[in-house]
LODREN-351702 format. One line per field, with one value per residue: residue number from 1; x, y, z of N, C-alpha, C in turn. Coordinates in nm, 4 decimals, decimal comma. Each point is the difference from the previous one (the first is absolute). Layout:
BEGIN
n <- c(NUM;...)
n.px <- c(X;...)
n.py <- c(Y;...)
n.pz <- c(Z;...)
ca.px <- c(X;...)
ca.py <- c(Y;...)
ca.pz <- c(Z;...)
c.px <- c(X;...)
c.py <- c(Y;...)
c.pz <- c(Z;...)
END
This chain:
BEGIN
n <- c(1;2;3;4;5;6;7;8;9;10;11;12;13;14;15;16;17;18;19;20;21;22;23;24;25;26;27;28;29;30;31;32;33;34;35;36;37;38;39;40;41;42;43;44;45;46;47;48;49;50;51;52;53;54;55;56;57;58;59;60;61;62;63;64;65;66;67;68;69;70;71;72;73;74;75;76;77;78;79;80;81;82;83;84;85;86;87;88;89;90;91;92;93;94;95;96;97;98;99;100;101;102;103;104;105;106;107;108;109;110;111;112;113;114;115;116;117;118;119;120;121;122;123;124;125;126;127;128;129;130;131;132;133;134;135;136;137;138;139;140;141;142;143;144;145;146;147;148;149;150;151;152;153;154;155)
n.px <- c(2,5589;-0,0923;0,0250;-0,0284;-0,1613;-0,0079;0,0019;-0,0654;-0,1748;0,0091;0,0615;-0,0945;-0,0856;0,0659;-0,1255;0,0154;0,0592;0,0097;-0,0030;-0,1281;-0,0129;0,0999;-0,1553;0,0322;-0,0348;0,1310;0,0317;-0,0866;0,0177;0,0389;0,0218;-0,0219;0,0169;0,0621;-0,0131;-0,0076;0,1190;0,0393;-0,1015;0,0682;-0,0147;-0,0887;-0,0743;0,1085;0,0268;0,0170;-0,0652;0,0535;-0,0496;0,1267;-0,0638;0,0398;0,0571;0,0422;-0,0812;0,1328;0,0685;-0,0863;0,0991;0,1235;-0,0646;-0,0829;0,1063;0,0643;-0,0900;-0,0301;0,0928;0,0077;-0,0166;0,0677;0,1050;-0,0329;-0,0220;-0,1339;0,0247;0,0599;-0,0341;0,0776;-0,0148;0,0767;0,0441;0,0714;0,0476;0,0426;0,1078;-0,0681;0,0283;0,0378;0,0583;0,0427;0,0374;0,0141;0,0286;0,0532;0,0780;0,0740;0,0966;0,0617;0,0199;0,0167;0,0002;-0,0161;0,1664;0,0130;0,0478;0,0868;0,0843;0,1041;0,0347;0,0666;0,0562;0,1130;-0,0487;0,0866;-0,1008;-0,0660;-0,0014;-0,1181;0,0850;0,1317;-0,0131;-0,0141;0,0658;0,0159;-0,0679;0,0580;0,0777;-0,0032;-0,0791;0,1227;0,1093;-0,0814;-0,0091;0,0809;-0,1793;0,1545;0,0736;0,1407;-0,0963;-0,0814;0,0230;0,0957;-0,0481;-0,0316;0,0876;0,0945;-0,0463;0,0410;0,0705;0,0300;0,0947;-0,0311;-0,0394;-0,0935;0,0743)
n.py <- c(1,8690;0,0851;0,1212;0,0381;-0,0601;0,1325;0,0491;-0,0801;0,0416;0,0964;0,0278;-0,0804;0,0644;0,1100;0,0671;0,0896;0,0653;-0,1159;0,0407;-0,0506;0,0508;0,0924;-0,0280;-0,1174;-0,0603;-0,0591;0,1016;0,0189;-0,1291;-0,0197;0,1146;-0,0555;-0,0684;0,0729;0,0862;-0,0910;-0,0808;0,1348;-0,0055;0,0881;-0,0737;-0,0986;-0,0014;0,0303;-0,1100;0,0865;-0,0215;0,0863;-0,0424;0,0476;-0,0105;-0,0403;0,0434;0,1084;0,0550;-0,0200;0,1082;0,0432;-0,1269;0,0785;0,1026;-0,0520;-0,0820;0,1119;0,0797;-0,1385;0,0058;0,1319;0,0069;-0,1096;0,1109;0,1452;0,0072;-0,0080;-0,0293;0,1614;-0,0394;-0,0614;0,0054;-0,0807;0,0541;-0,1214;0,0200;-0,1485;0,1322;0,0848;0,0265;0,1134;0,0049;-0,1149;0,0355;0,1389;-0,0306;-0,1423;0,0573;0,1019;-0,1263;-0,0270;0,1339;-0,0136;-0,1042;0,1690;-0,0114;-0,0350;0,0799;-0,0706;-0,1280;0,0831;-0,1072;0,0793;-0,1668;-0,0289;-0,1113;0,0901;0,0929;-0,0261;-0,0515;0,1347;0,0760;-0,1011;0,0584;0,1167;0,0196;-0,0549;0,0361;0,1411;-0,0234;-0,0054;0,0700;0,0763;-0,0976;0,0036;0,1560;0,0415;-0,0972;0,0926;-0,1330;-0,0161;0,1378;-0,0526;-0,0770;0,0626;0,1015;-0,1324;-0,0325;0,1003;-0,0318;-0,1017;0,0022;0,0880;-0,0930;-0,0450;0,1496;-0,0286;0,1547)
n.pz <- c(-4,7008;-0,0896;0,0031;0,1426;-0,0618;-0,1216;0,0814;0,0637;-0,1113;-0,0349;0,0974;0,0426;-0,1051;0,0821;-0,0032;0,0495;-0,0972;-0,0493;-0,0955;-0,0238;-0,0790;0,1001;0,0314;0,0620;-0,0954;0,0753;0,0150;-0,1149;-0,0767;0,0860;-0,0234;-0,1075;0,0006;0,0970;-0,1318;-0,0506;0,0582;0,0043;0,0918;-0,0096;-0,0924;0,0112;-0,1276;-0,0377;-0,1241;-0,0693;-0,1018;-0,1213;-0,1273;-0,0458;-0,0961;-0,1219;0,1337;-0,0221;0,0467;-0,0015;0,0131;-0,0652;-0,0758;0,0671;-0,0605;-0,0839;-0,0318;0,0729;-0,0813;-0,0266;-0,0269;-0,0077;-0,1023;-0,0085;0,1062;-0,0305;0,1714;0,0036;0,1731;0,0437;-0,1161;0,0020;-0,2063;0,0605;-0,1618;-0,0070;-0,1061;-0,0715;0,1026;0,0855;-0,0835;0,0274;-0,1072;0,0329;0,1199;-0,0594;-0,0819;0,0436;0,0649;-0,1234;-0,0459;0,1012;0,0305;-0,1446;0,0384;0,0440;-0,0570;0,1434;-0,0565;0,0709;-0,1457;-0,1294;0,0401;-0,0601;-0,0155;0,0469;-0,1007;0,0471;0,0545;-0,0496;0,1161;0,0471;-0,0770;0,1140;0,1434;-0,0615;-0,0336;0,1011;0,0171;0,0002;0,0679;0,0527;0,0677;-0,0531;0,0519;0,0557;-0,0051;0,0127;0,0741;0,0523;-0,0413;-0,0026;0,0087;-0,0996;-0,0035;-0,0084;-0,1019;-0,0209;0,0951;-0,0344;-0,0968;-0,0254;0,0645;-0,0812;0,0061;-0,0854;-0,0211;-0,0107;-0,0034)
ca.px <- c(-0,0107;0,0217;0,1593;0,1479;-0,0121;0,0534;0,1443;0,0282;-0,0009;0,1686;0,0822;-0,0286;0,0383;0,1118;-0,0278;0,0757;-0,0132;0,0357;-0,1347;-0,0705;0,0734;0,1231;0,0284;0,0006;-0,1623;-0,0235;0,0157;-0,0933;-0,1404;0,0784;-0,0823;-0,2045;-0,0674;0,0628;-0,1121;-0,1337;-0,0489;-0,0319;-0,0972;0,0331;0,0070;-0,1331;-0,0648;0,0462;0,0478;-0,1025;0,0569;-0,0402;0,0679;-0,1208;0,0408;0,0156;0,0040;0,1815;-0,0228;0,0280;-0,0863;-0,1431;-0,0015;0,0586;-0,0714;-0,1041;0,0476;-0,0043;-0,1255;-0,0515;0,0539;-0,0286;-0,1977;-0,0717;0,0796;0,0111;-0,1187;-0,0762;0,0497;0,0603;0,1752;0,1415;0,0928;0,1428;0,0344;0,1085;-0,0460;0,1579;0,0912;-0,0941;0,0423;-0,0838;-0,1376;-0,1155;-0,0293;-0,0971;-0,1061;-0,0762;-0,1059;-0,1491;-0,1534;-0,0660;-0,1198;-0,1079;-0,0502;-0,0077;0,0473;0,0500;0,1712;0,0570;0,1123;0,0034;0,1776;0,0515;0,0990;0,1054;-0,0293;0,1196;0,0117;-0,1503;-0,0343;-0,1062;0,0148;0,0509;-0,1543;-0,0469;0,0884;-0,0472;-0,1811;-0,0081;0,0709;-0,0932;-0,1766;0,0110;0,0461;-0,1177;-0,0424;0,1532;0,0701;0,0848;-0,0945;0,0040;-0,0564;-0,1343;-0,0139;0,0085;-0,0458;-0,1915;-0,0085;-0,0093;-0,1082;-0,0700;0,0503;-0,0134;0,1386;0,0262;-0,1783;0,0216;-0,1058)
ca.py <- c(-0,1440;-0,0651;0,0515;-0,1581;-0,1027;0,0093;0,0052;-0,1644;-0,0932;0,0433;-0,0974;-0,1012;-0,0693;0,0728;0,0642;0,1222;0,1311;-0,0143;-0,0112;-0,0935;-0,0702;-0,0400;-0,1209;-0,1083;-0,0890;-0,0737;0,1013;0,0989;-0,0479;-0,0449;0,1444;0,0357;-0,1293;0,0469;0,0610;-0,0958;-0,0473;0,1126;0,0796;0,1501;0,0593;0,0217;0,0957;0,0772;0,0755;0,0472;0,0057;0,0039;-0,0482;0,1390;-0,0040;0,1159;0,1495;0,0203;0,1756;-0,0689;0,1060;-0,0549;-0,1281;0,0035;0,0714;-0,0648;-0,1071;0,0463;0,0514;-0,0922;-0,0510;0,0478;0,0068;-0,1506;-0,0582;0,1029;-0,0075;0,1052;0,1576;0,0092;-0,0149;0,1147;-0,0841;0,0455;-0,0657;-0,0043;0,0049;-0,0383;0,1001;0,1016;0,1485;0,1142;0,0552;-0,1213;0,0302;0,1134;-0,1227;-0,0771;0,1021;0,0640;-0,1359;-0,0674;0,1212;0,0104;-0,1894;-0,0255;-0,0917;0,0793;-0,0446;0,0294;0,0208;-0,0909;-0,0335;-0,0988;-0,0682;-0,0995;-0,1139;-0,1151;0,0409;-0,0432;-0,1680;0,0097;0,0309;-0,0662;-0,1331;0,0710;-0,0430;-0,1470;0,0096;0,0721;-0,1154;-0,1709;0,0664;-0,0019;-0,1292;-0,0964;0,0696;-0,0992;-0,1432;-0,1112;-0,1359;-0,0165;0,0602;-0,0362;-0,1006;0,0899;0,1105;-0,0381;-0,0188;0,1395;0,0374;-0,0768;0,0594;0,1743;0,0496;0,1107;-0,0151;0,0297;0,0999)
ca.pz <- c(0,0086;-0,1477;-0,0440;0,0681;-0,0259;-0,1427;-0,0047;0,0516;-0,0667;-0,0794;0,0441;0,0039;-0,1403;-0,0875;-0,0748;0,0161;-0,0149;-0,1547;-0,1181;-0,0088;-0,1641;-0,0197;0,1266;-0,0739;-0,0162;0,1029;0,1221;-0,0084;0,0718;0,1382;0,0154;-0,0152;0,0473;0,1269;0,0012;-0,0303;0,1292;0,0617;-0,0330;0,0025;-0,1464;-0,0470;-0,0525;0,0014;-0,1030;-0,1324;-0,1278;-0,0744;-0,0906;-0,1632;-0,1157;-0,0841;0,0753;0,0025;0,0315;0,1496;0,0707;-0,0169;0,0327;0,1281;0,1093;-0,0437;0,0793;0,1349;0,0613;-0,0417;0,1456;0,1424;0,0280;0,0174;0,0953;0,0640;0,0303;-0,1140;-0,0007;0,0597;-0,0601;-0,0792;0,0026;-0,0612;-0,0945;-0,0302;-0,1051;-0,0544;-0,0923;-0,0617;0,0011;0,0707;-0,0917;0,0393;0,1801;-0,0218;-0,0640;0,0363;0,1492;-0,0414;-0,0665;0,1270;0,0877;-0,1118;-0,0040;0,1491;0,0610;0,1367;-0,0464;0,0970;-0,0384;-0,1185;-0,0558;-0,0713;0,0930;-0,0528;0,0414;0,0602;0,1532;0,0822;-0,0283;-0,1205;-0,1539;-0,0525;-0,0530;-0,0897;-0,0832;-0,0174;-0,0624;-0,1958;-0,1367;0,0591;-0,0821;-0,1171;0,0039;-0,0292;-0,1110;-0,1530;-0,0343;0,1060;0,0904;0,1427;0,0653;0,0115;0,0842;0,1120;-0,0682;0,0082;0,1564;0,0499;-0,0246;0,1466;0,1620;0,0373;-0,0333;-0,1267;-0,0643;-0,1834;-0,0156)
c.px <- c(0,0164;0,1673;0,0992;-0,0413;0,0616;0,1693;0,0759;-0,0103;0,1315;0,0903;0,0163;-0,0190;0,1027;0,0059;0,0378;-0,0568;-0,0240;-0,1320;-0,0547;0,0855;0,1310;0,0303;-0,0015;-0,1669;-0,0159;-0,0151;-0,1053;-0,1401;0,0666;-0,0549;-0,1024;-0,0359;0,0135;-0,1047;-0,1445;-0,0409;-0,0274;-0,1125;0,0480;-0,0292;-0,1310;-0,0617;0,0782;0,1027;-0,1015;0,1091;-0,1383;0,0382;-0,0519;0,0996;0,0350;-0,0078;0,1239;-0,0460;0,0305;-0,0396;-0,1648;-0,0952;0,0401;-0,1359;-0,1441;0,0432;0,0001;-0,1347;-0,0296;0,0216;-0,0304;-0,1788;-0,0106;0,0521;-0,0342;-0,1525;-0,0533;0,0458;0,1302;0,2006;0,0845;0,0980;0,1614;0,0332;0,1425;0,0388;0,1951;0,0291;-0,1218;0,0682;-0,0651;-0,1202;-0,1011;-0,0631;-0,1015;-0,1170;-0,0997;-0,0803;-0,1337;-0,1162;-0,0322;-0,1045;-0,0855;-0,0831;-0,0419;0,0621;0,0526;0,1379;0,1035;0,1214;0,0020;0,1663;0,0881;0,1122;0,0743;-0,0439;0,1431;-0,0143;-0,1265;-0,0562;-0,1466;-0,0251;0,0321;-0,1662;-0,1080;0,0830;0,0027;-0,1495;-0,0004;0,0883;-0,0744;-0,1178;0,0302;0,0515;-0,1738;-0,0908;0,0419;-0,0067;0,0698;-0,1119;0,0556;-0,0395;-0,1563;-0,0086;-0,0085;-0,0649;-0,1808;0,0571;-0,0076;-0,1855;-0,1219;-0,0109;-0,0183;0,1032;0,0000;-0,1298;0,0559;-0,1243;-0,0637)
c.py <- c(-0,0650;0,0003;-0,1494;-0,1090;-0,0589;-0,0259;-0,0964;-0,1173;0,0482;-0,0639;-0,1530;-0,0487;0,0358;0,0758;0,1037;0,0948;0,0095;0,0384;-0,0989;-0,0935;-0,0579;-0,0948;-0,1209;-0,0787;-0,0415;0,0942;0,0924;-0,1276;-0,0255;0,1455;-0,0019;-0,1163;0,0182;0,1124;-0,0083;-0,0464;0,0718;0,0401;0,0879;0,0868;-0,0144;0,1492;0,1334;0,0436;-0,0205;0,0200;0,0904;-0,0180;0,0914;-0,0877;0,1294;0,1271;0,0309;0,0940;-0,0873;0,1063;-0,0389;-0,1458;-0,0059;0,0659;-0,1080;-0,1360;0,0356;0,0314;-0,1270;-0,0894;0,0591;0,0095;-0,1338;-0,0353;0,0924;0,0587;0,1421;0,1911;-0,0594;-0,0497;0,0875;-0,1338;0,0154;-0,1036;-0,0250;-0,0511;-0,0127;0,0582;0,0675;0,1822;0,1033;0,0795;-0,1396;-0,0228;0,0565;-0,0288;-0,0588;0,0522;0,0380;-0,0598;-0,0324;0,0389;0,0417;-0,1006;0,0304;-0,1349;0,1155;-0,0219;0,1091;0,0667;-0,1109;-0,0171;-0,0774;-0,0664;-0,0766;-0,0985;-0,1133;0,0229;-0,0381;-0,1785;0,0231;-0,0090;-0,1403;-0,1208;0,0590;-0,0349;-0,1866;-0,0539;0,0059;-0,1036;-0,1569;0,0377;-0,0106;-0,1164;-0,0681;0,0374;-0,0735;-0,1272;-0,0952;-0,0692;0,0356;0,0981;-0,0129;-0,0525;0,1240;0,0715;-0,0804;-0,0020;0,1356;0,0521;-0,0437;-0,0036;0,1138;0,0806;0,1356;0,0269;0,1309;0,1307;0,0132)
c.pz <- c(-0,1382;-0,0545;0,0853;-0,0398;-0,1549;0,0468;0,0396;-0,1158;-0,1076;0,0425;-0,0149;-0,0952;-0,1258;-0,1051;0,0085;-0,0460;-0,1392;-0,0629;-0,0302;-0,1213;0,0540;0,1221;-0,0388;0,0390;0,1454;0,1152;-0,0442;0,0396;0,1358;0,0658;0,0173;0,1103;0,1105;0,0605;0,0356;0,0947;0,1538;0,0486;0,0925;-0,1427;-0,0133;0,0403;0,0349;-0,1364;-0,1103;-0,1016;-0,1194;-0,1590;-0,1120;-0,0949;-0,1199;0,0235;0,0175;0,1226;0,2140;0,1281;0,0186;0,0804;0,1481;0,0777;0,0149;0,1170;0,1241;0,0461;0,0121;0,1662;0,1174;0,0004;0,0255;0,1208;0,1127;0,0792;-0,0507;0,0453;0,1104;0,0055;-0,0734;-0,0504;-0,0622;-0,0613;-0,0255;-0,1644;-0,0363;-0,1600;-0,0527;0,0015;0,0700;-0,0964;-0,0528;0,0541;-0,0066;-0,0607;0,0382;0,1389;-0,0627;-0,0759;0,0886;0,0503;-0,0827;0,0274;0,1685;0,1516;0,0951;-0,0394;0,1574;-0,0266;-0,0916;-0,0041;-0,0694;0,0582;-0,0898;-0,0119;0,0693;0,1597;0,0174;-0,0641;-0,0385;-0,0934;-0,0504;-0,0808;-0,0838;-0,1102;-0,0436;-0,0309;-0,0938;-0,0902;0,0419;-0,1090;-0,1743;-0,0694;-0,0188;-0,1126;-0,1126;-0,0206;0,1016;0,0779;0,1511;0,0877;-0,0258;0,1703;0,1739;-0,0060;0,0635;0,1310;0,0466;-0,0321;0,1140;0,0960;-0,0151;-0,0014;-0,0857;-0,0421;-0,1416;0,0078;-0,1676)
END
């Protein structure tokens, strides 16, 4: 349901497939705001923010445990991670931070970010989230509404 609904607001605001940066101002807030107005999305994306940390492996596993402990009911799950342009000795990886952090890991994969309208919107957060980080005015404004509504929660 989530996936045909991303894939409608893409369409519709023409956003495509493109990278956050190489979209234009008007079709990435036209995105979000599409978003926003959704409640199919509430409480359902998370974000986390590290600073002065290069060690991305690490930051990837910490951000995921983060999410699935604030999303995931206390037993009886299995989760599958989809994780944009993750390698096989990454893969390996992050499984075994995962299950270290006792996360029920099902499957860890890595994906194209040009075949999945998930990522696409993983990918659009992460540059929106960092766009407000940075200052840009014209996402404050979206960035306190997502906060508000629930849109977006901040691990």
């Amino acid at each position: 349901m989530l996936i045909r609904e991303l894939e409608k607001i893409e369409k519709k605001t023409l956003k495509g497939i493109s990278k956050w940066k190489k979209t234009s101002l008007i079709r990435r807030l036209a995105y979000l705001e599409k978003i926003l107005e959704n409640p199919l999305f509430i409480n359902k994306i998370n974000y986390a923010a590290f600073s002065g940390r290069r060690d991305y492996q690490e930051m990837t596993i910490i951000a995921a445990a983060k999410a699935i402990i604030s999303t995931a009911p206390i037993t009886n799950y299995e989760a599958s991670i989809f994780i944009d342009a993750l390698g096989g000795k990454e893969r390996v990886g992050v499984a075994a931070g995962l299950r270290r952090r006792q996360i029920q890991v099902k499957k860890v994969r890595g994906i194209s970010d040009q075949s999945n309208c998930i990522i696409h919107l993983a990918d659009a957060v992460a540059g929106f989230v960092r766009d407000f980080l940075e200052g840009d005015n014209n996402m404050k404004k979206l960035y306190d509404k997502s906060i508000k509504t629930g849109l977006i929660k901040k691990l």
